[in-house]
C-alpha positions as CSV (number, residue, x, y, z in Angstrom):
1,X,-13.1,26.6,12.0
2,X,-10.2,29.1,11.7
3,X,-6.4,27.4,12.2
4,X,-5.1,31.1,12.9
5,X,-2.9,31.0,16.0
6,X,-2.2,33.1,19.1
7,X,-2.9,37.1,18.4
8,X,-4.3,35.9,15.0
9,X,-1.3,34.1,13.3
10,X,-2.0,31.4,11.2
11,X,-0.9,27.8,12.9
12,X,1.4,25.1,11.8
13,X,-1.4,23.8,9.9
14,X,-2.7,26.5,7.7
15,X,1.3,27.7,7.1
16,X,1.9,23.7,5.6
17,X,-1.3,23.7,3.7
18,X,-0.2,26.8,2.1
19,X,3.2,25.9,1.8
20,X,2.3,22.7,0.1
21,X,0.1,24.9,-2.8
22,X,3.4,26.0,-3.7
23,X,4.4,24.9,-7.1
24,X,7.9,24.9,-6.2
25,X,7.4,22.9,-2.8
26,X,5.3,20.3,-4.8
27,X,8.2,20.3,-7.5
28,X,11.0,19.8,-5.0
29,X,8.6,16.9,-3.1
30,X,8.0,15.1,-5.7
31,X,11.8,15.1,-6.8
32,X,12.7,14.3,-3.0
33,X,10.4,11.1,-3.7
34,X,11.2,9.6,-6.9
35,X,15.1,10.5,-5.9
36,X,14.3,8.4,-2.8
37,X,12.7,5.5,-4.4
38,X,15.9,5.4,-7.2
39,X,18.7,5.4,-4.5
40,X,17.0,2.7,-2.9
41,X,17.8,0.7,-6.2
42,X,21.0,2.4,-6.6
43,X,22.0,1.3,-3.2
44,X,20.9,-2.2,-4.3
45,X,22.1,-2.8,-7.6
46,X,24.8,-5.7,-6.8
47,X,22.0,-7.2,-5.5
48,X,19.6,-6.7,-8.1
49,X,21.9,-7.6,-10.9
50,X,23.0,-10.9,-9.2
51,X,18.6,-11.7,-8.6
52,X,18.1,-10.2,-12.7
53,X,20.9,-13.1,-14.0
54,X,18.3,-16.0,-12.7
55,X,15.7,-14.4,-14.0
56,X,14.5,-14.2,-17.4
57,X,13.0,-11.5,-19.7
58,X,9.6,-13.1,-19.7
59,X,9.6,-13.6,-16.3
60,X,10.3,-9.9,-15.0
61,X,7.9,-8.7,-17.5
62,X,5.3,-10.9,-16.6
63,X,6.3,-10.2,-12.8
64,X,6.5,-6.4,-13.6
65,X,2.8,-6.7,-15.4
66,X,1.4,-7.9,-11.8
67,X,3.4,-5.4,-10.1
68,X,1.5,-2.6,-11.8
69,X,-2.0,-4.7,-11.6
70,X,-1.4,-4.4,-7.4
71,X,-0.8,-0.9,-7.5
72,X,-3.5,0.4,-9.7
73,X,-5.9,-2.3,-7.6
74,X,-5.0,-0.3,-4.5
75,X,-5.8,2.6,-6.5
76,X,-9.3,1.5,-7.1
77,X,-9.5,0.7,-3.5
78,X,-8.3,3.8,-2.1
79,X,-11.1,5.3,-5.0
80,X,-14.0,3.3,-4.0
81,X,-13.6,4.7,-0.5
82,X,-13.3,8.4,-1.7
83,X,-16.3,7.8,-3.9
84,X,-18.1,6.5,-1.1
85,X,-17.3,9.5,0.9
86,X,-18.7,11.8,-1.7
87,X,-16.3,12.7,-4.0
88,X,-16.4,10.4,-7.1
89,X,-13.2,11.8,-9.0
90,X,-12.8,10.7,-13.0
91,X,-10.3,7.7,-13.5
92,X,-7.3,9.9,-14.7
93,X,-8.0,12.5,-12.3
94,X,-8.2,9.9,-9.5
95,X,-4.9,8.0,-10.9
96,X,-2.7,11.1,-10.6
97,X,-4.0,12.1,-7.1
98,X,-3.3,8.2,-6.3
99,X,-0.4,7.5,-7.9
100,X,1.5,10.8,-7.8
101,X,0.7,10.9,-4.1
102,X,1.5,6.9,-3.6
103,X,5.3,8.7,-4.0
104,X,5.2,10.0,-0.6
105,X,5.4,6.6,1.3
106,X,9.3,6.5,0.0
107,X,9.6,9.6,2.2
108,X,10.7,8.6,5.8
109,X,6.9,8.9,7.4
110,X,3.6,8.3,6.6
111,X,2.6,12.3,7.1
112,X,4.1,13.0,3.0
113,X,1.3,10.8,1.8
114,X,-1.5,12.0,3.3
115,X,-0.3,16.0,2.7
116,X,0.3,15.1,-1.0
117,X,-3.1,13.3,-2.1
118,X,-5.1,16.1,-0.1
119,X,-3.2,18.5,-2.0
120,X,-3.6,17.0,-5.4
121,X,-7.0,16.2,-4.8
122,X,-7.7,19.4,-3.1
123,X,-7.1,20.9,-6.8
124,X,-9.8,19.2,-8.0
125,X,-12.6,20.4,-5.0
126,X,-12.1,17.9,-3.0
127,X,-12.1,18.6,0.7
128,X,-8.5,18.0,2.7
129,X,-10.6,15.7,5.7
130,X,-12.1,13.7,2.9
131,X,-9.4,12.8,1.6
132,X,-7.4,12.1,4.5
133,X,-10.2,10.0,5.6
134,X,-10.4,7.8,2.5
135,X,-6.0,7.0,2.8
136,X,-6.9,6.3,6.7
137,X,-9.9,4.0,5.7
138,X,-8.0,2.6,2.1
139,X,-5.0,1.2,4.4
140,X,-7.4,0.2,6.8
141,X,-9.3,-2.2,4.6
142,X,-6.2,-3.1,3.3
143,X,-4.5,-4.5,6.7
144,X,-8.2,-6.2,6.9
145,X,-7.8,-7.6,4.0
146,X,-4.0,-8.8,4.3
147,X,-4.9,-9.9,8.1
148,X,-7.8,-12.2,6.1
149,X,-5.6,-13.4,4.0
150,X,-2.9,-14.4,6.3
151,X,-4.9,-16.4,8.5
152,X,-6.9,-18.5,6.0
153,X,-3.3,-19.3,3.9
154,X,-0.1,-19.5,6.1
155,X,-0.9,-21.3,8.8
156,X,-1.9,-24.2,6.2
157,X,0.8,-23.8,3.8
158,X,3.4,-23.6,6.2
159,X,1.8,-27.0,7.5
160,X,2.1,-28.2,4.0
161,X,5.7,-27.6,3.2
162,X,6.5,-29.4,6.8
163,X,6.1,-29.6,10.7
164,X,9.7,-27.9,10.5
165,X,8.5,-24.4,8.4
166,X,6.0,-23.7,11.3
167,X,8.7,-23.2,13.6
168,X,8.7,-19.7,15.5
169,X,5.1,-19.0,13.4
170,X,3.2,-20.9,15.4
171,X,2.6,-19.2,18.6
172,X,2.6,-15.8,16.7
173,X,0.2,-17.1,13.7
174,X,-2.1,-18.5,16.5
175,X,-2.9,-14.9,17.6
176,X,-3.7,-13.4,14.3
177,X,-7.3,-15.4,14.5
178,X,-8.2,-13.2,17.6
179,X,-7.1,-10.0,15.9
180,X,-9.2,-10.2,12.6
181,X,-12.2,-9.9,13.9
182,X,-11.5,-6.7,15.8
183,X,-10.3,-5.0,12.4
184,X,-13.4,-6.2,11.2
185,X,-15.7,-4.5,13.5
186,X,-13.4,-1.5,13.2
187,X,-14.2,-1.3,9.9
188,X,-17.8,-1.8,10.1
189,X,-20.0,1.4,9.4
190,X,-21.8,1.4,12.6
191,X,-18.4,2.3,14.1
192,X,-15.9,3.7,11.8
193,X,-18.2,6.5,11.1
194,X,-18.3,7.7,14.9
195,X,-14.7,7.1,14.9
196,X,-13.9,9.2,12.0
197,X,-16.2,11.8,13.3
198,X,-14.2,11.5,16.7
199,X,-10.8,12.1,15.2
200,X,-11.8,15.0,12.8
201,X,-13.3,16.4,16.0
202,X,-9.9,16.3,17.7
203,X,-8.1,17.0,14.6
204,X,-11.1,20.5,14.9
205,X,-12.2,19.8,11.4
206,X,-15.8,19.8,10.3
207,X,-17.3,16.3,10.1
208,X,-17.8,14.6,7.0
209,X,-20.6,15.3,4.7
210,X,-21.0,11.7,3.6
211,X,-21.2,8.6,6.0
212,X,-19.6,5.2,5.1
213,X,-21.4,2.6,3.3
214,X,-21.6,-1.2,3.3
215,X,-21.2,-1.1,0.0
216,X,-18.7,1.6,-0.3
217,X,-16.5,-0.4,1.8
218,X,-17.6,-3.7,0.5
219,X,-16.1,-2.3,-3.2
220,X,-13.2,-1.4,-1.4
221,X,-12.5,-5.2,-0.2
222,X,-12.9,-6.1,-3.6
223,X,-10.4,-4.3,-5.0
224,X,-8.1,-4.1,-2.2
225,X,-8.6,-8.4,-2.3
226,X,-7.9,-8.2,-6.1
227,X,-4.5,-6.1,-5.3
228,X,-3.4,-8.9,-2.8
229,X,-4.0,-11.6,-5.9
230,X,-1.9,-9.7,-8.0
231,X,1.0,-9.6,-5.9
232,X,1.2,-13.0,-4.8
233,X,1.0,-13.7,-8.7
234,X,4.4,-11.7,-8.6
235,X,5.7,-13.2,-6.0
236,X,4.9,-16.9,-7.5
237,X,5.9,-15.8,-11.2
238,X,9.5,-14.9,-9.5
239,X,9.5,-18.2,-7.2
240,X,9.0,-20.3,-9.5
241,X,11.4,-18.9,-11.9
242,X,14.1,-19.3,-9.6
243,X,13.4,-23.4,-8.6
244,X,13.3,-22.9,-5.3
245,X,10.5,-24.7,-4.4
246,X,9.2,-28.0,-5.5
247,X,6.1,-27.4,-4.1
248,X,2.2,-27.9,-5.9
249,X,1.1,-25.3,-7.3
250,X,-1.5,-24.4,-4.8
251,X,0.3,-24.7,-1.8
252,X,3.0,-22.5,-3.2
253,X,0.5,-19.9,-4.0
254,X,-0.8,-19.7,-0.7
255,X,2.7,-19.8,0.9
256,X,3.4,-16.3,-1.4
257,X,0.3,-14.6,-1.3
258,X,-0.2,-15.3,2.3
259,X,3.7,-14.7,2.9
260,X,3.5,-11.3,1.1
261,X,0.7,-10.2,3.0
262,X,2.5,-10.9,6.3
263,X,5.3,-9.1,5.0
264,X,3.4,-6.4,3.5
265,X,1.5,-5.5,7.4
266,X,4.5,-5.9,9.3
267,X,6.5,-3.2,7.3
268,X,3.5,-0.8,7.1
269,X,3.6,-0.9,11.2
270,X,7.6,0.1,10.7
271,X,6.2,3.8,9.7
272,X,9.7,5.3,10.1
273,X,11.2,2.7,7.0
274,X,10.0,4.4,3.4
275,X,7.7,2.0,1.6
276,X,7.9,-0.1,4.8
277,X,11.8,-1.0,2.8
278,X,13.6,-3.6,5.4
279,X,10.9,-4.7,7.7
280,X,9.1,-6.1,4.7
281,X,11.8,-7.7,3.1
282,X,13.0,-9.3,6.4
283,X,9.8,-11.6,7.0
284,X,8.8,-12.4,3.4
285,X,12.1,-13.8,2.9
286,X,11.9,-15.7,6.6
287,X,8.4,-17.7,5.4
288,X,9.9,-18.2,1.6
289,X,12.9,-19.7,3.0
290,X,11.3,-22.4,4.8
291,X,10.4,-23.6,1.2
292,X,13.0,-22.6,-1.2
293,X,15.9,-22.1,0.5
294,X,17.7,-18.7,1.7
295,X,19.6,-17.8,-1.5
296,X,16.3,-18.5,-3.6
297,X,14.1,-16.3,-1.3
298,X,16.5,-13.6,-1.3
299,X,16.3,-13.6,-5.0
300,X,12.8,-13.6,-5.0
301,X,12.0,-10.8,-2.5
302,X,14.7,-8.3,-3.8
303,X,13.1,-8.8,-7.4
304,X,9.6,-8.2,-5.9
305,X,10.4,-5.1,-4.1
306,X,12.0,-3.6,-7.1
307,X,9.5,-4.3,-9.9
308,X,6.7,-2.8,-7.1
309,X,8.8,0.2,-6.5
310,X,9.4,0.7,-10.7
311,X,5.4,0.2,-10.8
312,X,5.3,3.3,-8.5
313,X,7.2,4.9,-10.8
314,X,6.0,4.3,-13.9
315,X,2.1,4.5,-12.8
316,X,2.9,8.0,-11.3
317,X,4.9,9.3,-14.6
318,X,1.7,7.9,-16.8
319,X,-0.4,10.2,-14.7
320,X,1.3,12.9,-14.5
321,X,1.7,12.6,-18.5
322,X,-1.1,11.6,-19.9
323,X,-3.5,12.6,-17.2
324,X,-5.5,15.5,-17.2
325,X,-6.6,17.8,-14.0
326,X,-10.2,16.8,-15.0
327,X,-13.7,17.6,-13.6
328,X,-14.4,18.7,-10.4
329,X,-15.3,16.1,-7.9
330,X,-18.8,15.7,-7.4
């Protein structure tokens, strides 16, 4: 279907698709990002220097090596869902349409995002709808996944740390139960594939070549699940490095993983806040400090959001070093 305008002048679509094929626009975005994601630590560095002086060098490395295990989970997500669309992309060629792109959530908006990957991967054959509709179904099963994971762990931790951590929770933990299973029949194939044929209909792009699998989005969950482990490893490894908690082991875990993912769902609803930055920070700290204390969580959750943020950072510069534009997508 043709995007050309009134009298035959292309529309604001087809003038920022081309834009974005500009070298020099992809040059300046990608600057515009990584300049975005450093000032955020900039802007922090008291902070982060006071968090780095309880922490030790086995520690951040340890908590950086999760870090970048989250990320490139996601990753494999986020592929799964594109391979299950129809496009099955090489590893490197997949990691720098991933990663590079992944840059764009530290631009105010979710829009940068979504135009990066489909330009990135759009280099490599694969149709703009396809991969829109693969970020749109990745961070779908992702706030499944996180919404999962939140109800089977907080609501039992915070019981375990005390009757006086449930506090404010309650009531609003009480109604995640009823909103699970909606995500999970939004996510179901019998209905996410009329939905995404719906919005690429109003969107007046072709339909998708390729329907949704089970399986495709069963991989997905996997991956996606595996990315929430690695975090809340990171988000334990920096806990307990600080002694804020005198917790077992398990409960502890649960408390971070399932605080994390809280966190994690609550900023990626704040679309307006790069990276979700604030909203995020906000409530992980609020459930960690009903276990280790305010100074400790603040420690904790400053450290976390910094390793992830170098992770995006590093994983993109790897790609866009040692990757190569590879194959076609298939």
């Amino acid at each position: 279907m043709s995007s050309a305008g009134p009298g035959g002048r292309a529309g604001p679509a087809a003038r920022l698709g081309r834009a974005a094929r500009s070298p020099w626009v992809r040059g300046a975005f990608l600057l515009v990002a990584v300049a975005l994601a450093v000032v955020y630590v900039w802007r922090e560095r008291e902070g982060i220097a006071a968090a780095w002086s309880r922490l030790d060098a086995a520690t951040v490395l340890l908590a950086l090596v999760c870090s970048l295990a989250n990320v490139a989970l996601a990753g494999a997500s986020w592929r799964a869902v594109l391979a299950d669309l129809g496009s099955r992309l090489p590893r490197p060629a997949a990691a720098r349409v991933f990663f590079v792109g992944q840059l764009g959530r530290y631009v105010p908006g979710t829009v940068f995002q979504f135009v990066a990957q489909a330009e990135l991967a759009r280099d490599l054959g694969v149709p703009r709808r396809r991969t829109a509709s693969a970020l749109v179904v990745a961070l779908g099963v992702s706030m499944t996944t996180a919404a999962l994971l939140v109800v089977a762990l907080l609501p039992a931790a915070l019981a375990a740390v005390g009757p006086g951590a449930q506090g404010g929770w309650t009531a609003w933990l009480a109604r995640l139960p009823w909103l699970t299973p909606v995500l999970l029949v939004l996510l179901s194939p019998p209905v996410l594939n009329p939905l995404l044929r719906l919005l690429l209909r109003v969107a007046r792009q072709p339909p998708l070549e390729h329907p949704l699998t089970w399986r495709g989005l069963g991989a997905a969950a996997a991956w996606a699940l595996a990315s929430w482990v690695a975090v809340g490893a990171q988000v334990l490894v920096l806990t307990r490095a600080v002694g804020g908690a005198d917790l077992p082991l398990p409960v502890l875990a649960a408390l971070c993983l399932g605080g994390y993912t809280l966190a994690w769902a609550t900023g990626f609803l704040v679309v307006l806040a790069p990276a979700g930055a604030g909203a995020r920070e906000v409530v992980l700290a609020a459930v960690l400090a009903t276990a280790t204390g305010g100074a400790a969580a603040a420690v904790v959750v400053l450290g976390s959001r910094v390793l992830l943020t170098l992770a995006d950072l590093l994983l993109a510069g790897a790609a866009l070093l040692l990757g190569r534009r590879g194959e076609p997508a298939r």
